[in-house]
C-alpha positions in Angstrom: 88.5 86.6 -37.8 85.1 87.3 -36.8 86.2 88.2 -33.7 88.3 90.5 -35.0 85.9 92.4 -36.9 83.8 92.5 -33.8 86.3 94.2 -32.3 86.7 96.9 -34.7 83.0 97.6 -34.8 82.9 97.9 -30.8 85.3 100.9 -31.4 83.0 102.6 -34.1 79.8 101.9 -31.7 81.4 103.5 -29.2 80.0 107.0 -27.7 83.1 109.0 -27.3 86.5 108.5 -28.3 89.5 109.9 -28.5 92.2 107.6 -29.9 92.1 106.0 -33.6 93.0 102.0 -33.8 95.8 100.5 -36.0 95.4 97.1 -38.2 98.6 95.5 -38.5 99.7 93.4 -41.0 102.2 92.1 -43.4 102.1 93.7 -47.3 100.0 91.7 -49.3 98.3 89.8 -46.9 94.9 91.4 -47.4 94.2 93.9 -45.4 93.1 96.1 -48.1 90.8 93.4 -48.9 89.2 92.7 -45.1 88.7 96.6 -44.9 86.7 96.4 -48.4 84.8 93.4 -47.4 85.0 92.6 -44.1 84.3 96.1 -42.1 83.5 99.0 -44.7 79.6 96.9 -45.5 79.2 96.6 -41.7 80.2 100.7 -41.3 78.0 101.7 -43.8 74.6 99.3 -42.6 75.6 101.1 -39.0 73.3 104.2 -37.7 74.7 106.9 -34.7 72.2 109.1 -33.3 70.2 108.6 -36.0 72.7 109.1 -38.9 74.1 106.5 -41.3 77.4 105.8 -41.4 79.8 106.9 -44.0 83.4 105.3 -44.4 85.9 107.5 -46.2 88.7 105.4 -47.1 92.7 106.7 -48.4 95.4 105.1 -49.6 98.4 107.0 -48.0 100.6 105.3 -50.9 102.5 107.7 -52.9 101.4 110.7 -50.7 104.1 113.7 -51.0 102.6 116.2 -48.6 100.1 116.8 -46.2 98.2 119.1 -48.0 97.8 115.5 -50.7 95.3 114.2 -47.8 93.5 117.2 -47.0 92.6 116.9 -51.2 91.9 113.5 -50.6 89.3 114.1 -47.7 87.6 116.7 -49.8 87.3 115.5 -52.8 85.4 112.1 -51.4 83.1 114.0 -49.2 82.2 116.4 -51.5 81.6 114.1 -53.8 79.3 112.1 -51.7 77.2 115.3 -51.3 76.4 115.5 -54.8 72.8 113.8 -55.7 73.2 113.3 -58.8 76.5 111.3 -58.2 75.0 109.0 -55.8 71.6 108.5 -57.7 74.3 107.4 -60.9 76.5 105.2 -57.8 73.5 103.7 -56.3 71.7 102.4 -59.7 74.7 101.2 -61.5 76.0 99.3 -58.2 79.2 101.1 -58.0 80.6 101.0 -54.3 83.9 102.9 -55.3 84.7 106.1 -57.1 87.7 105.0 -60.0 90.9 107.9 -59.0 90.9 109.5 -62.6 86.5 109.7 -62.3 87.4 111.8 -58.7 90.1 113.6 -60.8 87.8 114.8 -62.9 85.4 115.8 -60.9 86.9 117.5 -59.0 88.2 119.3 -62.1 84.7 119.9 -63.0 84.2 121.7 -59.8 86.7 123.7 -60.4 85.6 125.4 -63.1 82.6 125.9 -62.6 80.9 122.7 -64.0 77.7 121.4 -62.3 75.2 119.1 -63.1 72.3 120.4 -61.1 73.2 123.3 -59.5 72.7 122.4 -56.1 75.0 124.7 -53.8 77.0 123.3 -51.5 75.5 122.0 -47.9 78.1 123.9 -45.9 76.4 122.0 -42.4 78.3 119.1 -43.7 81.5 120.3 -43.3 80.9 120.2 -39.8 79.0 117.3 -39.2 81.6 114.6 -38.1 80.3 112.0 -36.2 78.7 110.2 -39.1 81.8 109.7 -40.3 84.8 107.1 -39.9 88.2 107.0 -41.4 90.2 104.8 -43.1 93.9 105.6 -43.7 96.1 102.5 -45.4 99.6 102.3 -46.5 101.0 104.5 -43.8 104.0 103.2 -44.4 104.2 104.1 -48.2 104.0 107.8 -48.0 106.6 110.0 -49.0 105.7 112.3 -46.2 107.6 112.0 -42.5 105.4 109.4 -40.9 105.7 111.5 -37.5 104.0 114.4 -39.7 101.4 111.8 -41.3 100.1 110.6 -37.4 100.5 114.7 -36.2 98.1 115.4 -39.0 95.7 112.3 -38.3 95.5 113.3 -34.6 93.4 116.7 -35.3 90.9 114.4 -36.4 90.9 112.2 -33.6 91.9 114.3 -31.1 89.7 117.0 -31.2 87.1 116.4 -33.7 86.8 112.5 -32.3 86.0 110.9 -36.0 86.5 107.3 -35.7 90.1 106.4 -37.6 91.6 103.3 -38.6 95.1 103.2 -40.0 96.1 100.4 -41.8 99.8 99.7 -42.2 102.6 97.1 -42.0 104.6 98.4 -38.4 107.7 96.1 -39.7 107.9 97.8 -42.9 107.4 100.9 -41.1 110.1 100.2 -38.5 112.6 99.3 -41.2 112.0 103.2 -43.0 112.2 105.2 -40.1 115.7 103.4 -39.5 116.9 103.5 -42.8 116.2 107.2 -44.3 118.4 109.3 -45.3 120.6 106.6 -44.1 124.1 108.1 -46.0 123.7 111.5 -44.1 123.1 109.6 -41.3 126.1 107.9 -41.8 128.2 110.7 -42.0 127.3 112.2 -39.3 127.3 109.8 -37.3 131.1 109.1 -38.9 132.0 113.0 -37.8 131.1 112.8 -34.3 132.6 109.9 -33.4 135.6 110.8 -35.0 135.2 114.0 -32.9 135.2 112.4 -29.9 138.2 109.8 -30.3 136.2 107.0 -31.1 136.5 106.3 -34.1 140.0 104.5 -34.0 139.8 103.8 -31.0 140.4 99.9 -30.1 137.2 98.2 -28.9 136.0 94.7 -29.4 132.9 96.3 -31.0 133.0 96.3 -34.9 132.8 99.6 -36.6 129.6 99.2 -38.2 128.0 98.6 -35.0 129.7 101.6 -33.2 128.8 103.8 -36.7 124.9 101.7 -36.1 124.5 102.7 -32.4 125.4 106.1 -32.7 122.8 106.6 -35.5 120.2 105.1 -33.5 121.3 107.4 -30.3 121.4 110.4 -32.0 118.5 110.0 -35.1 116.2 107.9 -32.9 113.3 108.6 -35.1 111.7 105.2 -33.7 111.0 106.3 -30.3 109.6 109.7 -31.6 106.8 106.8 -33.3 106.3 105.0 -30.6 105.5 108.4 -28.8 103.1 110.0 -31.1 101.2 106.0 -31.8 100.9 105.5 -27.9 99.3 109.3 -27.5 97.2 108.4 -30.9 96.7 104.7 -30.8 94.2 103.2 -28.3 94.1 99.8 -29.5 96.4 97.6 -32.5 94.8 94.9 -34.2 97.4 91.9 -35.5 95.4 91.0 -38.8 96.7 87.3 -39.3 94.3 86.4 -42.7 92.2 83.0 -43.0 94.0 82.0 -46.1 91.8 79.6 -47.4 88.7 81.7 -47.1 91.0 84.6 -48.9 92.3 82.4 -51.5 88.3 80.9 -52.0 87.3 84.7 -52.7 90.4 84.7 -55.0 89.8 81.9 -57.3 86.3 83.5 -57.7 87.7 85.5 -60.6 87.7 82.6 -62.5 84.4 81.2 -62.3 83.1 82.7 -66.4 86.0 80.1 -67.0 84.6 76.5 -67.0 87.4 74.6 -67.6 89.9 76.4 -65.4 87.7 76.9 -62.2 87.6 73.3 -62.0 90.8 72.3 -62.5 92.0 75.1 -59.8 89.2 74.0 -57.4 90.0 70.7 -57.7 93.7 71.6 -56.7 93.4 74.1 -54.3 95.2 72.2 -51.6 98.2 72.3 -54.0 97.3 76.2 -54.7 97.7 76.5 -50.2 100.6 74.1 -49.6 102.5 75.9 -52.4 101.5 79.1 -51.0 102.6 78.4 -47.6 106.1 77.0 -48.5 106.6 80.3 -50.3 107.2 81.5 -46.8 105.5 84.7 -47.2 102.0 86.0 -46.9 101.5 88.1 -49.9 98.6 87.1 -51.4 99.5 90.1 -54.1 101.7 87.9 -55.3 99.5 84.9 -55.5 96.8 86.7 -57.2 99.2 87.7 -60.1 100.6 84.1 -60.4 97.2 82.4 -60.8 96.1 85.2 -63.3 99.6 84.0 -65.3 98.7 80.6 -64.7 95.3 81.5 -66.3 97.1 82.3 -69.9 99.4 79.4 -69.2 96.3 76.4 -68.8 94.4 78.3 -71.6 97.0 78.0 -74.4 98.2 74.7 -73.0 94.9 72.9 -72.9 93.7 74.7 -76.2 97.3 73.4 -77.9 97.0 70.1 -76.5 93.8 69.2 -74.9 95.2 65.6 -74.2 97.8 66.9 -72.0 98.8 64.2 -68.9 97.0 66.0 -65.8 99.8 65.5 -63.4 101.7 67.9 -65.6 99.4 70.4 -65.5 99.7 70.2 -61.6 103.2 71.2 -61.4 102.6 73.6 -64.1 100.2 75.2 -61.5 102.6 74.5 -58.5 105.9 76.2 -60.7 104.0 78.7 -61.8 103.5 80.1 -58.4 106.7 79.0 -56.7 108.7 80.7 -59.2 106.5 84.1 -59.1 106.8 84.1 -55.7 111.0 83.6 -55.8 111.2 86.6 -58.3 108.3 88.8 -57.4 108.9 88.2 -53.2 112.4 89.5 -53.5 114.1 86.0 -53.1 116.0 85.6 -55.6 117.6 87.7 -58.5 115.6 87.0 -61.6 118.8 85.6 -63.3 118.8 82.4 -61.2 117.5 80.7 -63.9 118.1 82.0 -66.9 120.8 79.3 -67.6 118.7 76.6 -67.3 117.3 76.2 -70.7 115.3 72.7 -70.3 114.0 70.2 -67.5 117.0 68.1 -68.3 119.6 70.6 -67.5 117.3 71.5 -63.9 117.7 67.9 -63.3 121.0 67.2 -64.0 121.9 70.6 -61.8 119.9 68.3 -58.8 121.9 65.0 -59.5 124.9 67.6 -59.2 124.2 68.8 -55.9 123.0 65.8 -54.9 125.0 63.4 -55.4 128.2 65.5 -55.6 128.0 67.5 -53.2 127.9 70.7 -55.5 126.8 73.6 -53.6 127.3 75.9 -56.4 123.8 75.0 -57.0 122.7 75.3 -53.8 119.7 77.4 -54.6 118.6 75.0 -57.0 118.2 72.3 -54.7 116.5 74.2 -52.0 113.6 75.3 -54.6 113.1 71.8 -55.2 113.3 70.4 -51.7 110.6 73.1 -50.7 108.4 73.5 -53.8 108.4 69.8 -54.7 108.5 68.0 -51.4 105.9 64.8 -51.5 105.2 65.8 -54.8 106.6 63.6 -57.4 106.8 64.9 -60.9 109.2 63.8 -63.2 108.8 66.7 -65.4 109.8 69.7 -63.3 110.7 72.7 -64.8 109.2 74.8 -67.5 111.0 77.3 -69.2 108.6 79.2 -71.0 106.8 79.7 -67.7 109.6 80.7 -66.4 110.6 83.2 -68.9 107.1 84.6 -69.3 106.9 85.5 -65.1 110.2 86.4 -65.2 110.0 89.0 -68.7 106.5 89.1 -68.8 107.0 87.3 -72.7 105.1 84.4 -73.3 107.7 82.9 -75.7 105.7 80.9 -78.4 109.0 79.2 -79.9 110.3 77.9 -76.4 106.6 77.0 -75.5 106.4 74.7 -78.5 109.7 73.5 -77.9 109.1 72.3 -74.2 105.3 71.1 -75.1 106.6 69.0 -77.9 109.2 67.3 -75.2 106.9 66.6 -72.7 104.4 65.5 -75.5 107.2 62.6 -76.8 108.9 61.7 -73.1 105.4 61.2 -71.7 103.1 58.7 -73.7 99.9 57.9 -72.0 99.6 54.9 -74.1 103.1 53.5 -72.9 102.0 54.3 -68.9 100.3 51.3 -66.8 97.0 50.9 -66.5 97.0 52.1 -62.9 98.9 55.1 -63.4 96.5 56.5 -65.9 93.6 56.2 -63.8 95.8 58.3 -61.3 96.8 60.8 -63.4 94.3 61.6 -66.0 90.3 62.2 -65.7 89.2 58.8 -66.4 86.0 59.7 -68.5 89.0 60.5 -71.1 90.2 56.6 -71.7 88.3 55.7 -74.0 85.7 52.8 -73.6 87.3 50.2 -75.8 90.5 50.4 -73.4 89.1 51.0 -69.9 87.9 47.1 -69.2 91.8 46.3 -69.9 93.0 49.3 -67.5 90.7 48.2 -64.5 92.2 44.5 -65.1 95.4 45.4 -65.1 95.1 47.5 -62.3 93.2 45.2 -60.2 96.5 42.2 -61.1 98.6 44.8 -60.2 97.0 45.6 -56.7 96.8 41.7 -56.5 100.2 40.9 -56.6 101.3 44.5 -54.2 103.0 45.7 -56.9 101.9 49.0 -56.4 102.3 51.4 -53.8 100.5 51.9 -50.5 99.3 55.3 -50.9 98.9 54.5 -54.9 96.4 51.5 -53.7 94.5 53.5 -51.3 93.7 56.2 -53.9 92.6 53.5 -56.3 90.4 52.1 -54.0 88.7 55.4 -54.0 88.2 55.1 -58.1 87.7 51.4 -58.2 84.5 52.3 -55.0 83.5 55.0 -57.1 83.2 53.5 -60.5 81.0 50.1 -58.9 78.7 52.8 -57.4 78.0 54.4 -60.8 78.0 50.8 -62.1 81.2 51.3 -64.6 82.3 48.0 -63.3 80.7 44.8 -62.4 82.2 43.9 -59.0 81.4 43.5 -55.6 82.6 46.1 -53.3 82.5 43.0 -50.1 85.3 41.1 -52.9 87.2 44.8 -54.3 88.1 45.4 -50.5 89.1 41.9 -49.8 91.7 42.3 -52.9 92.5 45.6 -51.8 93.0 44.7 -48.4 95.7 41.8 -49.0 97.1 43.9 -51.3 98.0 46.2 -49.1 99.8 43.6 -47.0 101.5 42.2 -49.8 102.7 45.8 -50.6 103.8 46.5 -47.0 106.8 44.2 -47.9 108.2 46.9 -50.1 106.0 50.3 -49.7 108.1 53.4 -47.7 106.3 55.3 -45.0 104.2 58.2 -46.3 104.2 61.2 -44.4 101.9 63.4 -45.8 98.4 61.3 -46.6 96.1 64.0 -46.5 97.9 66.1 -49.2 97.9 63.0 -51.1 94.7 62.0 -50.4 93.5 65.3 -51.5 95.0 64.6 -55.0 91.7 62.5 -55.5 88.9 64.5 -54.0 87.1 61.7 -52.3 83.4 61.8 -52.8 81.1 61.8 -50.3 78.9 58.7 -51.8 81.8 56.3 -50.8 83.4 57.7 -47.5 81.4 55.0 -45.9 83.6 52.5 -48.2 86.9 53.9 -47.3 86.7 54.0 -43.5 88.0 50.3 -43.5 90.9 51.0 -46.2 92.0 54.2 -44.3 91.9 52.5 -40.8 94.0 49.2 -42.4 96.5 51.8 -44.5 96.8 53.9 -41.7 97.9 50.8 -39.4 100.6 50.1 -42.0 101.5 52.9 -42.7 102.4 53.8 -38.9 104.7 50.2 -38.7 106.4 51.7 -42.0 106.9 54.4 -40.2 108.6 52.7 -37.0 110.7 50.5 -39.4 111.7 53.6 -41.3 112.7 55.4 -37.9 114.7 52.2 -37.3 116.3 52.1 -40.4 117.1 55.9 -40.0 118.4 55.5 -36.6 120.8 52.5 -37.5 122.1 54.4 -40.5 123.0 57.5 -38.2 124.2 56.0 -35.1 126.2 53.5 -36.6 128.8 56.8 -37.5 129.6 56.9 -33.3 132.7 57.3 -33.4 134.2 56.6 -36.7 132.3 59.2 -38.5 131.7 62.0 -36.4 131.3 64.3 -39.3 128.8 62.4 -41.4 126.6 61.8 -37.4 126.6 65.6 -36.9 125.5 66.0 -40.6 122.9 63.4 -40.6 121.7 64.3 -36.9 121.5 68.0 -37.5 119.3 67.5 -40.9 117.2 64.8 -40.2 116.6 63.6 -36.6 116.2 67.2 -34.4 112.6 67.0 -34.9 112.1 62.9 -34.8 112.3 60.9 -31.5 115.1 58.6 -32.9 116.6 57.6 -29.7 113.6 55.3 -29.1 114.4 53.4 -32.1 117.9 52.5 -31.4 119.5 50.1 -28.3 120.2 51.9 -25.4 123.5 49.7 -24.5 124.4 50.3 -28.2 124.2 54.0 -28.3 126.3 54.0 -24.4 128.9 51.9 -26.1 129.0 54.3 -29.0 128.7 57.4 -27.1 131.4 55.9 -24.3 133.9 55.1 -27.0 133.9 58.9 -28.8 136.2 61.6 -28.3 135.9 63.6 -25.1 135.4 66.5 -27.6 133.0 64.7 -28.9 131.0 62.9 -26.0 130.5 67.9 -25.3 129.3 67.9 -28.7 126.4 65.4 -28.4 125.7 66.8 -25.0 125.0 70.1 -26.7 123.0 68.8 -29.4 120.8 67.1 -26.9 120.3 70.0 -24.7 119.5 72.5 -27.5 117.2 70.0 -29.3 115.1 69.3 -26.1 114.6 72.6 -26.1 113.6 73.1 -29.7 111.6 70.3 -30.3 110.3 69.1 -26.3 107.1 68.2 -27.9 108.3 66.4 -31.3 110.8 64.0 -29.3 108.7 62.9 -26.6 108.5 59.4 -27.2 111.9 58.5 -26.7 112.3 60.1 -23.2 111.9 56.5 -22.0 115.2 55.8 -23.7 116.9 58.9 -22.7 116.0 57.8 -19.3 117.6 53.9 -19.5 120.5 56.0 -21.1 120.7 58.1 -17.7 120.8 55.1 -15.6 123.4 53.0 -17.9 125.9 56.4 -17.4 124.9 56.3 -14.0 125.6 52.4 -13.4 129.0 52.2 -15.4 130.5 55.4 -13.8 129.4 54.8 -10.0 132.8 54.2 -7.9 134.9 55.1 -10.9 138.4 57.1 -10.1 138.0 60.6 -11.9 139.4 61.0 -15.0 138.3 64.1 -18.1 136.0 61.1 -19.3 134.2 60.2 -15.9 133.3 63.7 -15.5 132.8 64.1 -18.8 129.7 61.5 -18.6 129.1 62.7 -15.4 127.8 66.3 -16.8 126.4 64.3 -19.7 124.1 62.3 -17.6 123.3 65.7 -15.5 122.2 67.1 -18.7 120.0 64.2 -19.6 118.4 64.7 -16.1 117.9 68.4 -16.7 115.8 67.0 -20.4 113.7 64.8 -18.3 112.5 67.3 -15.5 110.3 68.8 -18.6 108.8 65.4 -19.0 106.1 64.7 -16.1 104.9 61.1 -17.2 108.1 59.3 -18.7 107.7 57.2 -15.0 104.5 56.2 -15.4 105.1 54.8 -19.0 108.2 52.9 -17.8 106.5 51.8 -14.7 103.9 50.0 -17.1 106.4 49.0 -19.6 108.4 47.4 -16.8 105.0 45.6 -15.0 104.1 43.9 -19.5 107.8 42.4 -19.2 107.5 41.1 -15.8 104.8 39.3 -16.7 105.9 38.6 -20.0 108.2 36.3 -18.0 106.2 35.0 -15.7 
């Protein structure tokens, strides 16, 4: 980023220029906010020939004519002339002049209205290179865009003021095609109907033929791209440091004690949520955390022992569903039927377990949104209602508090899942030597999970250093570590450890404690994951060539991006392979090919296999008459040979794999 803003400053230090620059970027993303606090300071600190720097920034946003800008431009520099008005500025720390202050005073000028009678310094006017402009939301204008750029290149061209244009090109690309798109249409419609071809048989669809002609006769785009190359020296790609955006973002929130913490303390979830939304629009985020904001404060001040994990996915539905409704995902009726986390759930089971794809949506929300996060409680309709209206529904509130309240009872949880999921200096003392003991004859006996016994390591390392229990860390890690083992036996594979690691914020007074535990969990953890790749590849495999349809399914959805072959035997997966269809034996072929070239560097590790594959094809159809299934295998093993040329040290790894079994049996 720095870099970047180098960059831009290079082009306002320069002597002489004659182009302006462009900062591309995606709406919402913050480009607004890099120009407010990234480059306008730097302008304004800057001195040319001897003459500060002033940045005059416009939004172009709503803009009907060009005569709208030329307003603009005059109303902030004149404004800037006036003493007065920057003596007031300057003492009262405003950087910005509010758009109905400038609409006054410009009023105010107009008839006649001064406040010290100073006459205006008409040598400013023409002084212009102290000057740089700023000209954002080009592509929200109402005004031609090829007239917006004309207009902008007096300036650049021959006054040479230093412009930047801020704008989003995709957006832009998108409105040049797509106005006055129904005249377009018809006219379009009228001369190809002139010219024959409008029922004319083609292979082309008549969309596309109506599409091309458009773009042949309104090419509006190449007009752009005429104008921007004559205008635009140099364009910038603004790709925003989200979590140093998203830092600045939750600073709002620091006059709120309570609710700084809690969204400091979650901000990975705040990120990962973020980037599942798929989209960059901070915009959006900013207005979900200010809703979440009334959400915590009427939660926490109507039940202030409210189970911490719950507020979590609070935080994490609040901004998945603003960024469904507000992002243009969904329509907002999506969920208007769902009246209660039971009904959301039971719509899951459905699509689930049935198959139901009516609810397809559903079930994609919660795959993204909720993915490594367990929560049994996962919908909220009064959140949902309250982004979605802009009501916050105190009936429905009450109602879905008062479930959650009664379905989850601290008191009822174990002893281990309470210091997990609620701040432990609220247990009170009377009950916490019980919880610890518990906890610790849980961890004994593995009857906890892997991940759940690494993060109460953490606590149980923590709470000996403040000397809230009376144990020895040398003996805690010894318990810890066995149970580990013991809970090996039954523990999945987890896949993401930092997010969950994150849940706990591990303090930097026992990161010396946990390098042991991490280095045994993750050693675990990564034969968890082998036996889970095994499992996986079994269960998928096994189909060849019964179940063809539930392979394909099971292959294309879970195993593109996963080296499975190197979990499953090679003479088992010929056999199965050798035994399917000829159709079939094409298919996989296919599947190979395009996944090798999707995912070369995800599947890696089982190139050994695909090579001992190769050679088995090889082997069994050397000296074989011809038949569809010879050749068949034939181009199959000619494809596998293809997959391997990308992979340079597959020999080396099965010459040393080949040397450990030689003298394994020696």
């Amino acid at each position: 980023m720095e870099d970047l803003v180098e960059s831009i400053l290079d082009y306002v230090r320069a002597d002489y220029t004659d182009y302006a620059i462009m900062i591309n970027g995606e709406w919402g993303s913050g480009k607004t906010y890099f120009w407010n606090n990234k480059i306008k300071p730097q302008i304004e600190t800057m001195q040319v020939n001897g003459k500060k720097l002033t940045a005059i920034y416009m939004s172009l946003y709503g803009i009907s004519n060009l005569e709208d800008i030329s307003k603009k431009i005059f109303i902030e520099t004149t404004q800037l002339m006036d003493k007065n008005l920057k003596k007031f500025m300057g003492s009262n720390g405003v950087r910005n002049i509010p758009e109905y202050a400038k609409t006054g005073l410009d009023m105010a000028n107009f008839f006649g209205v001064t406040q010290n009678g100073d006459k205006v310094d008409y040598a400013q006017f023409f002084t212009t290179d102290d000057k740089v402009l700023c000209f954002d939301d080009l592509e929200r204008a109402n005004v031609d865009v090829i007239d917006i750029l004309g207009y902008i290149n007096n300036f650049v061209e021959h006054d040479h003021i230093k412009t930047i244009i801020i704008c989003n090109e995709k957006e832009l690309s998108t409105k040049l095609k797509n106005s006055n798109l129904e005249l377009k249409t018809f006219i379009a419609t009228y001369l190809l109907d002139k010219e024959n071809k409008l029922t004319m048989k083609t292979d082309k669809p008549m969309v596309e033929r109506i599409r091309d002609t458009i773009e042949y006769v309104f090419d509006k785009a190449n007009d752009y791209e005429r104008i921007k190359e004559k205008l635009i020296g140099e364009t910038f790609e603004y790709a925003p440091e989200f979590n140093y955006i998203i830092n600045g973002i939750l600073m709002r929130y620091e006059n709120y004690k309570d609710l700084i913490r809690f969204l400091r303390e979650n901000t990975n979830l705040i990120v990962s949520t973020f980037n599942k939304s798929g989209t960059r629009n901070l915009r959006i985020l900013k207005h979900s955390l200010n809703d979440f904001k009334k959400i915590f404060d009427m939660v926490t001040k109507a039940y202030p022992n409210i189970n911490h994990k719950i507020l979590q996915t609070m935080l994490i539905f609040t901004i998945a569903i603003s960024f469904e409704i507000k992002a243009g995902k969904i329509t907002k009726d999506k969920f208007v039927n769902i009246n209660s986390n039971e009904e959301y759930k039971a719509i899951l089971v459905s699509s689930r377990v049935f198959m139901d794809n009516r609810q397809f949506y559903i079930k994609e929300f919660d795959n993204n949104y909720y993915y490594n996060f367990k929560a049994e409680y996962r919908f909220f309709k009064f959140i949902e209602k309250y982004v979605r209206t802009r009501i916050f529904d105190m009936k429905v509130f009450k109602e879905n508090m008062e479930v959650i309240k009664n379905t989850i009872d601290i008191a009822q949880l174990p002893g281990y899942k309470r210091l997990l999921t609620e701040e432990y200096w609220k247990i009170p003392d009377d009950q916490f030597s019980d919880i610890i003991d518990q906890t610790l004859e849980d961890v004994k006996n593995g009857k906890i999970e892997l991940i759940q016994i690494v993060k109460l390591f953490a606590y149980f390392a923590y709470f000996i250093k403040k000397e809230l229990i009376r144990y020895d860390m040398k003996t805690i890690k010894s318990v810890f570590f066995n149970g580990m083992n013991i809970s090996s036996l039954t523990s999945k594979y987890c896949e993401n450890v930092d997010e969950e690691l994150m849940q706990i914020g591990i303090e930097k007074e026992i990161e010396g404690e946990m390098e042991d535990i991490l280095t045994h969990f993750n050693e675990i953890n990564l034969k968890l994951k082998e036996k889970m790749y095994q499992e996986k590849a079994e269960g998928v495999f096994k189909n060849i060539p019964m179940k063809m349809e539930v392979f394909y399914d099971m292959f294309d959805k879970e195993c593109m991006d996963i080296p499975i072959f190197k979990y499953y035997d090679v003479f088992q997966m010929f056999q199965r392979i050798s035994c399917a269809s000829n159709e079939d034996i094409v298919t996989i072929k296919e599947k190979l090919v395009d996944r090798a070239k999707r995912f070369p560097k995800e599947i890696e590790d089982e190139m050994f296999n695909i090579k001992k594959l190769k050679q088995i094809i090889d082997d069994y159809i050397e000296e074989k008459l011809p038949s569809i299934k010879i050749v068949l295998l034939q181009d199959f093993s000619n494809s596998l040979a293809n997959i391997l040329k990308n992979y340079t040290k597959i020999e080396v790894k099965q010459d040393k794999e080949e040397l450990l079994i030689e003298d394994n049996e020696e």
